[in-house]
C-alpha positions as CSV (number, residue, x, y, z in Angstrom):
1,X,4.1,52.2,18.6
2,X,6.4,55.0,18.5
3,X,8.3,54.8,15.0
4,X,11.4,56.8,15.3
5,X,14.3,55.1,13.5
6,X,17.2,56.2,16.7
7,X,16.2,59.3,15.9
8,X,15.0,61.6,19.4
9,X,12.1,62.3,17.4
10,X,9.0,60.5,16.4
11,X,8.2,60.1,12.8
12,X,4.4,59.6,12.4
13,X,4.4,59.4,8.9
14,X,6.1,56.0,8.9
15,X,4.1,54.7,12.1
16,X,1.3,53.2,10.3
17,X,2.5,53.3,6.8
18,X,5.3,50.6,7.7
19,X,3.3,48.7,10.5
20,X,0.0,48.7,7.5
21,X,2.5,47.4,5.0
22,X,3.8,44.6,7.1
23,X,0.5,43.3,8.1
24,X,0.9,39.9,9.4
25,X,3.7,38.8,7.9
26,X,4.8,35.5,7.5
27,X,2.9,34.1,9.3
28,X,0.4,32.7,7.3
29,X,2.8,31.0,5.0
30,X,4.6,29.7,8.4
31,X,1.1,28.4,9.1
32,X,0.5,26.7,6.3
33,X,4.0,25.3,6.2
34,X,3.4,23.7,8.9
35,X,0.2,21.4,7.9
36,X,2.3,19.7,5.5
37,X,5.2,18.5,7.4
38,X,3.2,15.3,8.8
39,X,2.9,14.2,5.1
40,X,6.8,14.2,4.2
41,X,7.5,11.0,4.5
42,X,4.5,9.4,2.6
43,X,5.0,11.5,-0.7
44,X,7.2,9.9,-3.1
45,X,7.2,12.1,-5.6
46,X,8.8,15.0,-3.2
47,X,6.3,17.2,-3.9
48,X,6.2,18.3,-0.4
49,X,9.7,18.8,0.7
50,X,10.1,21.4,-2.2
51,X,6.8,22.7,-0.7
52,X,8.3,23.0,2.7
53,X,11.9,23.9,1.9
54,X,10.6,26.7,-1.0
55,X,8.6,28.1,2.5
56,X,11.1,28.0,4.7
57,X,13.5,29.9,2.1
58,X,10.9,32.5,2.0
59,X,9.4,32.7,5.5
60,X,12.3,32.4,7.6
61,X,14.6,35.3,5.6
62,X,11.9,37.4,5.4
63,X,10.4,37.2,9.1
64,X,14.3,38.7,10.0
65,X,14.0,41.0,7.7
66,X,10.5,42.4,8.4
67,X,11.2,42.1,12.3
68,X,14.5,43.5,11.9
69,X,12.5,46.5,10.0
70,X,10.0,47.1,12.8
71,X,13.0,46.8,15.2
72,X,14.3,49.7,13.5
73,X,11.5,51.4,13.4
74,X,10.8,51.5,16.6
75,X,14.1,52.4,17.8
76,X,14.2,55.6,19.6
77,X,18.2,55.6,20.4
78,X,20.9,53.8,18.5
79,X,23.9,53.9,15.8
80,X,21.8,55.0,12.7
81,X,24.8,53.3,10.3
82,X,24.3,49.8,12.6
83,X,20.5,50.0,12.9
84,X,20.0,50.7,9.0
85,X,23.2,48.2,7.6
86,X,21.8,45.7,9.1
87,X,18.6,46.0,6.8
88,X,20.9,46.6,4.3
89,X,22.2,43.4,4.9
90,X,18.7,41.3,5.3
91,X,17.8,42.5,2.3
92,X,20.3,41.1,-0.2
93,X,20.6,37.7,2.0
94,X,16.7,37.6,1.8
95,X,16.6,38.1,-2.2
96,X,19.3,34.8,-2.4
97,X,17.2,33.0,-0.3
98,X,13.5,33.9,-2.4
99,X,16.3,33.0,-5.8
100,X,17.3,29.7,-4.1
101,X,13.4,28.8,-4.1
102,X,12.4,29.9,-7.1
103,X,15.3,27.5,-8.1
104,X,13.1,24.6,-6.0
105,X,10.0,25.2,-8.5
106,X,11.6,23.7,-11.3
107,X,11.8,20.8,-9.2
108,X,8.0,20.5,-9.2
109,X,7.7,20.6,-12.8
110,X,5.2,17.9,-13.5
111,X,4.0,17.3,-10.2
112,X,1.5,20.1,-10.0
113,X,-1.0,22.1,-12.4
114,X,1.4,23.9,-14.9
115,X,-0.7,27.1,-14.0
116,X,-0.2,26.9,-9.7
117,X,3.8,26.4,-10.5
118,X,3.5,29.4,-12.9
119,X,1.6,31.1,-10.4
120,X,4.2,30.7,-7.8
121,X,7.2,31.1,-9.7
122,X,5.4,34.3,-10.9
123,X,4.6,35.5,-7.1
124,X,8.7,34.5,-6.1
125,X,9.8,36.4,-9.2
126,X,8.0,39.8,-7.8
127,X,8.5,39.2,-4.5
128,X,12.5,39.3,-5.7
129,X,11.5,42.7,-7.5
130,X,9.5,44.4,-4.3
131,X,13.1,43.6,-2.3
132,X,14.9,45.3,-5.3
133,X,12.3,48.2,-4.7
134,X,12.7,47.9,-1.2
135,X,16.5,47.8,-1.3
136,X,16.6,50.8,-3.3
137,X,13.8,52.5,-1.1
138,X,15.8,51.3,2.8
139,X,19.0,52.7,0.6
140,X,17.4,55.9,0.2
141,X,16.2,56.9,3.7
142,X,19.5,55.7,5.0
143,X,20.9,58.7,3.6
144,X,18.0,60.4,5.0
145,X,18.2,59.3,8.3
146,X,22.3,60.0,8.4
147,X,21.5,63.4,7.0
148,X,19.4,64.4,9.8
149,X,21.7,63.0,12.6
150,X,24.9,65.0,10.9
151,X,21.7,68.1,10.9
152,X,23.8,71.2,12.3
153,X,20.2,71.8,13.6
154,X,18.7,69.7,16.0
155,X,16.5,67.3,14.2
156,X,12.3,68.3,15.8
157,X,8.8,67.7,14.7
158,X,8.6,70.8,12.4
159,X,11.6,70.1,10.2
160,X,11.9,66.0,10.1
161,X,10.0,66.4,7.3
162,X,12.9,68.2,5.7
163,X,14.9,64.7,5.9
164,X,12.3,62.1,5.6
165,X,9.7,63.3,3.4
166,X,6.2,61.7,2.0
167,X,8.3,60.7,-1.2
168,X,10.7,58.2,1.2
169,X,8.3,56.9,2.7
170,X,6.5,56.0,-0.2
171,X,9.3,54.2,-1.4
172,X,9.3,52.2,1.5
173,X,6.1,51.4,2.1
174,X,4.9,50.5,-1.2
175,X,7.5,47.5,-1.7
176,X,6.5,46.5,1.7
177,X,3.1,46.1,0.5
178,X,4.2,44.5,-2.6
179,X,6.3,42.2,-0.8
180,X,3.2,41.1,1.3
181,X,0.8,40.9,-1.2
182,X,3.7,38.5,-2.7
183,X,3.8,36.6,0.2
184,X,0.2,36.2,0.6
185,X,0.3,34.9,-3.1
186,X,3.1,32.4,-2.5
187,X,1.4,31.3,0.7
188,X,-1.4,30.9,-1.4
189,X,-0.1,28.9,-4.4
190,X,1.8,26.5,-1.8
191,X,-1.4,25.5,0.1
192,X,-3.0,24.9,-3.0
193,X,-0.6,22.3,-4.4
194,X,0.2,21.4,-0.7
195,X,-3.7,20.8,0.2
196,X,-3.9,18.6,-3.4
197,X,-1.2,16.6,-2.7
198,X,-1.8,15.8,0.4
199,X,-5.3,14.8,-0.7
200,X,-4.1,12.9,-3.3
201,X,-1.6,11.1,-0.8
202,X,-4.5,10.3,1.7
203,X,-6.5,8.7,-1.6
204,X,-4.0,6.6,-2.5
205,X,-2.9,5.4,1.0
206,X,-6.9,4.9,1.3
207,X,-6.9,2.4,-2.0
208,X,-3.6,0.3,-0.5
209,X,-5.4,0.1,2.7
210,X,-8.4,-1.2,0.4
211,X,-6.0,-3.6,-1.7
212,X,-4.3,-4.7,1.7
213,X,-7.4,-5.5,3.4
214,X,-8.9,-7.2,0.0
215,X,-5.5,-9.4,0.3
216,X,-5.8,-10.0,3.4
217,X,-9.3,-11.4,3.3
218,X,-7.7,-14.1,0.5
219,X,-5.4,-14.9,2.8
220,X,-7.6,-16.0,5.3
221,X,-9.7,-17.7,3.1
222,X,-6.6,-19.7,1.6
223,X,-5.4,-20.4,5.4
224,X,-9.0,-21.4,6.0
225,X,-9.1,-23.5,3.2
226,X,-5.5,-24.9,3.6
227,X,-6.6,-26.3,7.0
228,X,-9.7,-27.9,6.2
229,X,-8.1,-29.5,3.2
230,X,-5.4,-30.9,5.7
231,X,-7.9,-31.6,8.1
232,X,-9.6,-33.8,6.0
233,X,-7.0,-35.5,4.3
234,X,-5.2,-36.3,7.5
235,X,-8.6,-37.8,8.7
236,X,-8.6,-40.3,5.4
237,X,-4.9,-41.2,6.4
238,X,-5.5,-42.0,10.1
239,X,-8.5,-44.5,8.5
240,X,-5.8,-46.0,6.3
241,X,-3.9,-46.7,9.2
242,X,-6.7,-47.8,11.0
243,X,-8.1,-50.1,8.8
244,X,-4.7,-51.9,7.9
245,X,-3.6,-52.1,11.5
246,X,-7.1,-53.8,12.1
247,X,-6.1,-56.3,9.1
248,X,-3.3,-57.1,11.1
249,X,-5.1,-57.5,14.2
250,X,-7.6,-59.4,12.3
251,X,-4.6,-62.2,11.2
252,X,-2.5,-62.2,14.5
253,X,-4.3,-65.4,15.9
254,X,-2.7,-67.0,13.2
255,X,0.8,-66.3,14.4
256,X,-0.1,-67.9,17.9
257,X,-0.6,-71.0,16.2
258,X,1.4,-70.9,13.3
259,X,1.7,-75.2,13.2
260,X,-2.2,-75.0,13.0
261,X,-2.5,-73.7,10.1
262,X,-1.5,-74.8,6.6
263,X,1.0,-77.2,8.3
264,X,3.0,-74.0,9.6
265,X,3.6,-72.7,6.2
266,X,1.6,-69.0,6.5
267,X,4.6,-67.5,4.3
268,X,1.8,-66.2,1.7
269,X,0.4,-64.6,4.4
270,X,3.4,-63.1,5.9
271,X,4.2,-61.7,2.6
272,X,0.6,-60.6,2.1
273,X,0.6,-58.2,5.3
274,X,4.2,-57.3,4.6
275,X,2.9,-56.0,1.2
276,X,0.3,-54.3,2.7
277,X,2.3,-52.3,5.5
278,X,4.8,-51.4,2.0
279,X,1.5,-50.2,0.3
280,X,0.1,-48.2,3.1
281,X,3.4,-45.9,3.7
282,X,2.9,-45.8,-0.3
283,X,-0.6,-44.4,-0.8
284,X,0.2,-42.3,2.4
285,X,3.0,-40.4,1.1
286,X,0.4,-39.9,-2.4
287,X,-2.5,-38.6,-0.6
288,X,0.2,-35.9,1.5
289,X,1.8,-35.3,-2.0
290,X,-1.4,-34.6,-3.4
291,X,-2.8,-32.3,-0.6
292,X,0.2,-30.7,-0.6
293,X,0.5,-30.3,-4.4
294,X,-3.4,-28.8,-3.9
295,X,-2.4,-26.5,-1.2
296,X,0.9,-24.8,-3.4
297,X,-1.2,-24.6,-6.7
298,X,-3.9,-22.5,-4.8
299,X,-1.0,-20.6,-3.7
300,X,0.2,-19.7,-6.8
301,X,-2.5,-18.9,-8.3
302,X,-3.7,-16.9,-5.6
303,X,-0.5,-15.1,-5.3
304,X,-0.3,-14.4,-9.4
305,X,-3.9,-13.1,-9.5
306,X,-3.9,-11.1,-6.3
307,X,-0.5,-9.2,-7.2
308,X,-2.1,-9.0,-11.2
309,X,-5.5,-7.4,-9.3
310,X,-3.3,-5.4,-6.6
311,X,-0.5,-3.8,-9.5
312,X,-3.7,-2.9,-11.7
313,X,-5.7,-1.0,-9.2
314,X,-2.4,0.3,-7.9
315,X,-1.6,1.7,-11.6
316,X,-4.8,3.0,-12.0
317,X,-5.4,4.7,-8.9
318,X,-2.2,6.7,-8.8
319,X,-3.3,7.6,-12.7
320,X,-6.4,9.2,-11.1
321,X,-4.9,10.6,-8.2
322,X,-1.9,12.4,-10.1
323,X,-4.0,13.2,-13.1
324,X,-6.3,15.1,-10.2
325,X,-3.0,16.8,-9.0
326,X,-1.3,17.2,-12.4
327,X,-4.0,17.5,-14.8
328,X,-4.9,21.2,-15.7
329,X,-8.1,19.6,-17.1
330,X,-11.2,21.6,-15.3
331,X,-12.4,19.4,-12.4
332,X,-9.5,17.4,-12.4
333,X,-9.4,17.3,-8.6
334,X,-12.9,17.1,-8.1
335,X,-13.1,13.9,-10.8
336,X,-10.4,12.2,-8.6
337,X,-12.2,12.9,-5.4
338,X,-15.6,11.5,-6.8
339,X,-14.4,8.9,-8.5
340,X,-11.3,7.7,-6.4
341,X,-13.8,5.8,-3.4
342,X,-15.5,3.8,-6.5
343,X,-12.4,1.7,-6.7
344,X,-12.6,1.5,-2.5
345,X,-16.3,0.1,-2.9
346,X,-15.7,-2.9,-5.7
347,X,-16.6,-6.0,-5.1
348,X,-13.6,-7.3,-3.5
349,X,-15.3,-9.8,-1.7
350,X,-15.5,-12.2,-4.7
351,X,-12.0,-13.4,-4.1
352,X,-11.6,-14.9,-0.8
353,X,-15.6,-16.4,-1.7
354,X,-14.1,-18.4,-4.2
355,X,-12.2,-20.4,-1.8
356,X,-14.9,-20.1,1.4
357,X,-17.7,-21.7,-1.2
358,X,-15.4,-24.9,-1.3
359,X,-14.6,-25.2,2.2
360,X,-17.3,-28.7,2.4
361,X,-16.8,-30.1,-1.0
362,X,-14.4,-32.8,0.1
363,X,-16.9,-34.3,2.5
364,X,-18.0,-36.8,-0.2
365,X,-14.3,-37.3,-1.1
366,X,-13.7,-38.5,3.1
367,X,-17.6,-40.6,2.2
368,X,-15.7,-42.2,-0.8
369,X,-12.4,-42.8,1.1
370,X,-14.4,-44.8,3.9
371,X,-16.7,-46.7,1.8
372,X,-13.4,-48.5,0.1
373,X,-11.6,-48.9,3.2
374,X,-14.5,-50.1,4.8
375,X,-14.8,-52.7,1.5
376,X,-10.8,-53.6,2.0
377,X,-11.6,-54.1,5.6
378,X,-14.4,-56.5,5.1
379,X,-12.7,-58.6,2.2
380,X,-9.8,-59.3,4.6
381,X,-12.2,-60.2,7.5
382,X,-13.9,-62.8,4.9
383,X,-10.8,-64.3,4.5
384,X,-9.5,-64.9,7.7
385,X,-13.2,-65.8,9.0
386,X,-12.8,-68.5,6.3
387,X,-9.3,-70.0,7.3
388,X,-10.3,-69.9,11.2
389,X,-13.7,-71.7,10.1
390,X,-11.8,-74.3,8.2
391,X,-8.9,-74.7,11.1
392,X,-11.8,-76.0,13.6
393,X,-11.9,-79.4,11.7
394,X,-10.4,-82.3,12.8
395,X,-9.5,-83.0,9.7
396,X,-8.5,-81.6,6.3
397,X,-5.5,-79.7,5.3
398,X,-6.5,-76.7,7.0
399,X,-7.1,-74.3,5.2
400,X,-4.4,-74.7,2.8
401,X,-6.6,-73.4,-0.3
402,X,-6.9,-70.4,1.1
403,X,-3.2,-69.5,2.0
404,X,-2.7,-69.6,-1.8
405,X,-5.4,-67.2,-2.6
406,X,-3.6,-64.2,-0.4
407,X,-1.6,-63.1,-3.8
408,X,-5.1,-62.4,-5.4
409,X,-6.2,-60.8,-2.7
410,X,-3.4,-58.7,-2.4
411,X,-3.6,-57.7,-5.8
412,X,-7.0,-56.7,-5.5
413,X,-6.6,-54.4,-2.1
414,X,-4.0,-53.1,-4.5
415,X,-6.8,-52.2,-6.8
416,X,-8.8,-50.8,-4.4
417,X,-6.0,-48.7,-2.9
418,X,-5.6,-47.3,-6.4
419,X,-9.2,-46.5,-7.1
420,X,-9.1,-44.9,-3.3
421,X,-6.0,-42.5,-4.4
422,X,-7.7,-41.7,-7.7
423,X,-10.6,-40.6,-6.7
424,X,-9.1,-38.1,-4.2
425,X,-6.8,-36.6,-6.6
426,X,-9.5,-36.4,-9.1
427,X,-11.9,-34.5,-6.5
428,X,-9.0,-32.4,-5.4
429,X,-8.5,-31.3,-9.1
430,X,-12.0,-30.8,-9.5
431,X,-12.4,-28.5,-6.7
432,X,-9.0,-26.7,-7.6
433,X,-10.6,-26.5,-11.1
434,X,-13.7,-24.5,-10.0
435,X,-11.8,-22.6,-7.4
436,X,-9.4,-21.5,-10.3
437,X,-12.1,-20.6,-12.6
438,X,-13.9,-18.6,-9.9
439,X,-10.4,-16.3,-9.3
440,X,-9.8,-16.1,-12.5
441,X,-13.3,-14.9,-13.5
442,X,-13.7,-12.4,-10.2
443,X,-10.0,-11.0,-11.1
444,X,-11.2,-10.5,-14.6
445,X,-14.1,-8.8,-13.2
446,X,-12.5,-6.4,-10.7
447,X,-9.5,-5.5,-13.6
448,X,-12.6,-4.4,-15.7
449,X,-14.4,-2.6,-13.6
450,X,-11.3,-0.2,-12.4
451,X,-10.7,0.2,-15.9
452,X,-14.0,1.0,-15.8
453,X,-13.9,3.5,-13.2
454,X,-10.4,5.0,-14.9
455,X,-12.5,5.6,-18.0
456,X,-15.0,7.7,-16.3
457,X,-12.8,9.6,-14.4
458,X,-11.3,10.7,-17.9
459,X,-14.9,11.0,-18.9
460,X,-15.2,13.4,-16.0
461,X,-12.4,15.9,-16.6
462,X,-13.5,15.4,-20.5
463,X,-9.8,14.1,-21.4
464,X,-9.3,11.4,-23.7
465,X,-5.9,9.9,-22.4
466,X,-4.5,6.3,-22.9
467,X,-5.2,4.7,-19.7
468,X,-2.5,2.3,-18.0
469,X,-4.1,-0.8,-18.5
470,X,-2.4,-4.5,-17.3
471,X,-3.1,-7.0,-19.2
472,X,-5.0,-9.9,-17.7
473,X,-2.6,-12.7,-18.5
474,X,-3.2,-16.3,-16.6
475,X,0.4,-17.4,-15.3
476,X,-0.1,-21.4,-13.5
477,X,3.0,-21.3,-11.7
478,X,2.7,-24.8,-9.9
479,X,5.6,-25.6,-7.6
480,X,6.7,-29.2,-6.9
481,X,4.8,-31.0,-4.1
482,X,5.6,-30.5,-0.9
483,X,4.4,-26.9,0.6
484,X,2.2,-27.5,3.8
């Protein structure tokens, strides 16, 4: 490049010196800028839009003003007072800009190692003293460069010199170089706590993609669970209904006849079926209370212990992760890195087993169900075998006996019905029971082993901080029947 300032002449001098001092730039800092952006939006703490805007304060500014600095420099023709004020200008504008972010720093206090913020406000503070050097310096061979223009004597290789001598140059050059090697240290302190937040972002969006799968996998299993239970209980209803709509199937001959039996009086046994229609809605609406009242407790529960589990490993994970940022521990960062996928790789499988594991236990309650309706069934069939045997005589009262034992009988279908509705809501709080217990215990278990991992991870960057711990606290929140 031919460096010659509007001047007719070349000045060689400057040629390399400024081009050397400049070196690349800004651009590494624009680079590295740049790999951050994507990441914005998922850090909370901010960390790096005060990256990004403390860069863009720096880089942008300071691209003008270098470009506007080779510009001049390579200017062969032009208004020497317009090529050089406009440096002039840069300069100053460019110093507010590097003051504004070193303003931005503060912002980071407690977000970063204390030693990479006091690196970079260190590296803004002298890059705001190379643009004092430099301002002083571009002043300087201004003057120079008017001087020779207002020359009497044309300005020519052999006396440029005279005007622009080794000593301007120098103090141009050498806060150019200063002011890069300032760059290169802010680009360098900004990757640094760029690159560790962003790690410690992808970390902790790596855990809730852990916790939201493990929850996810309980959900399943409760749905899973949920319908089976149904399932099955809707099966034991639609026997109910079977078996009582048989019963009445089973006395209907009567009603075709009515005079043939007990001299038309069957009133007993009117009442007796009437009874038993009442009792069947009853002991229907219990068994869907019941279910239901099974399904919403293993909801709750669920829902308690899965948010205890998922606000523990949460706490704990973004103590490792920001203690690996933060921390100015030694192998801070590396202790989170090693010790962050432990808390990916527990045994979150426990939970949702809980529930699978029980998924056939009610086949004995539907066994159970069956064998009583199956003994009601066969009770009413005696009777009415009885009456029908007794109505083929020619003679006797017909049966009349046994019209006046359907009050006993009903009482003792009532009986049954009772022992029927016990022993599913016993089984059903049986297998809530162990299901409850299992949660509990594998909740317990997970808690302590993040704890666990939190512990070494301090271990690891030999600190001895208090680590945020949740207390495991067991909260039955059982809503009223009803949730399907």
């Amino acid at each position: 490049m031919s460096c010659s300032f509007g001047l007719d002449v070349p000045v060689p001098v400057l040629t390399n010196s400024i081009t050397q001092a400049i070196g690349t730039g800004v651009t590494a800092l624009v680079r590295t800028n740049g790999t951050f952006k994507g990441s914005v939006e998922v850090d909370s703490s901010g960390t790096i839009q005060a990256l990004i805007t403390i860069a863009n304060n720096v880089s942008k500014p300071m691209d003008q003003l270098l470009s506007g600095i080779m510009s001049v420099a390579s200017a062969r023709k032009g208004n020497i007072s317009e090529l050089f004020g406009n440096i002039n200008k840069l300069i100053p504008d460019t110093s507010s800009a590097v003051r504004n972010a070193s303003v931005i720093v503060g912002n980071l206090e407690g977000l970063t190692k204390t030693y990479l913020l006091a690196g970079l406000s260190t590296s803004l503070d002298s890059l705001l003293g190379g643009l004092s050097d430099l301002a002083s310096g571009w002043q300087n061979l201004t003057s120079a460069a008017n001087d020779a223009v207002n020359s009497p004597s044309p300005v020519t290789l052999q006396n440029i010199t005279n005007f622009i001598n080794a000593s301007l140059v120098s103090n141009v050059t050498a806060p150019l170089k200063a002011v890069q090697i300032n760059i290169m240290g802010v680009t360098a302190f900004v990757s640094t706590i760029g690159s560790e937040r962003t790690q410690a972002i992808k970390q902790q969006a790596q855990i809730n993609t852990t916790i939201n799968n493990a929850v996810r996998n309980v959900v399943t299993a409760e749905v899973n669970f949920n319908r089976t239970v149904k399932e099955l209980f809707q099966r034991i209803s639609q026997q109910q209904i079977n078996t009582f709509k048989m019963i009445n199937q089973t006395f209907a001959p009567v009603y075709a006849r009515v005079d043939s039996f007990n001299g038309g009086n069957v009133t007993n046994m009117t009442t007796f079926l009437s009874d038993l229609a009442a009792l069947n809605a009853y002991k229907l609406q219990h068994i869907e209370d019941s279910t239901n009242y099974t399904m919403e407790e293993m909801y709750s529960l669920l829902n308690d212990q899965t948010s205890l589990l998922s606000n523990t490993l949460l706490n704990i994970s973004s103590y490792i992760t920001n203690q690996g940022v933060t921390s100015n521990t030694q192998f801070s960062t590396q202790c989170a890195q090693k010790h962050i996928p432990e808390l990916q790789n527990l045994p979150y499988a426990k939970l949702p087993t809980c529930l699978t594991s029980e998924l056939t236990s009610f086949r004995s309650t539907a066994q159970f169900a069956q064998l009583q309706l199956d003994q009601i069934r066969d009770a009413t069939n005696a009777l009415y075998a009885q009456i029908s045997k007794l109505c083929q005589r020619t003679t006797g009262s017909c049966a009349a006996q046994l019209f006046a034992t359907f009050p006993d009988q009903l009482q003792w279908v009532q009986v049954k019905m009772f022992v029927l509705w016990s022993g599913i809501v016993n089984d059903q709080h049986i297998v809530t029971g162990r299901i409850r217990n299992c949660v509990r215990a594998a909740t317990t278990d997970l808690i302590e082993a993040a704890q666990a991992v939190a512990e070494r991870f301090d271990s690891c960057t030999g600190k001895d901080v208090p680590i945020p711990v949740v207390q495991v606290v067991f909260v039955e929140q059982l809503a009223a029947p009803g949730r399907v």
